[in-house]
Residue, then its C-alpha position, 0 to 999 in steps of 0.5 A: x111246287x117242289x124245289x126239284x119241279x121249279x130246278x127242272x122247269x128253269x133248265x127245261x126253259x134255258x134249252x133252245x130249239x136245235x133248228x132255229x136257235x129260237x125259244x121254246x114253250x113247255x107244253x106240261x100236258x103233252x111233255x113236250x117243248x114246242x118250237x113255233x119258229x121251226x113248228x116242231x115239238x120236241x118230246x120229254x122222257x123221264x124228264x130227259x129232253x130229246x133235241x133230235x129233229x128226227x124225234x121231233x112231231x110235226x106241229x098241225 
């Protein structure tokens, strides 16, 4: 794994859900950091997370 994989997952891991202040999972398949507290997904482009709850996708 490269140095600069390991620097963005580490700062992808120290973002909180913009809701409930809780952890957040990365889904690598989906570019996505999930929110089980608030049941929400949070979508990932071009490796910029967006924490608006209005891009967000619902959790099924």
């Amino acid at each position: 794994m490269s140095d600069h994989v390991i620097v963005e997952r580490r700062m992808l891991e120290a973002l909180v859900c913009p809701v409930t202040q809780a952890q957040l999972t990365w889904d690598p398949d989906r570019q996505e950091l999930v929110s089980k507290a608030a049941n929400l997904a949070f979508p990932v482009r071009d490796g910029i997370p967006i924490m608006l709850v209005s891009e967000a996708r619902p959790l099924g």
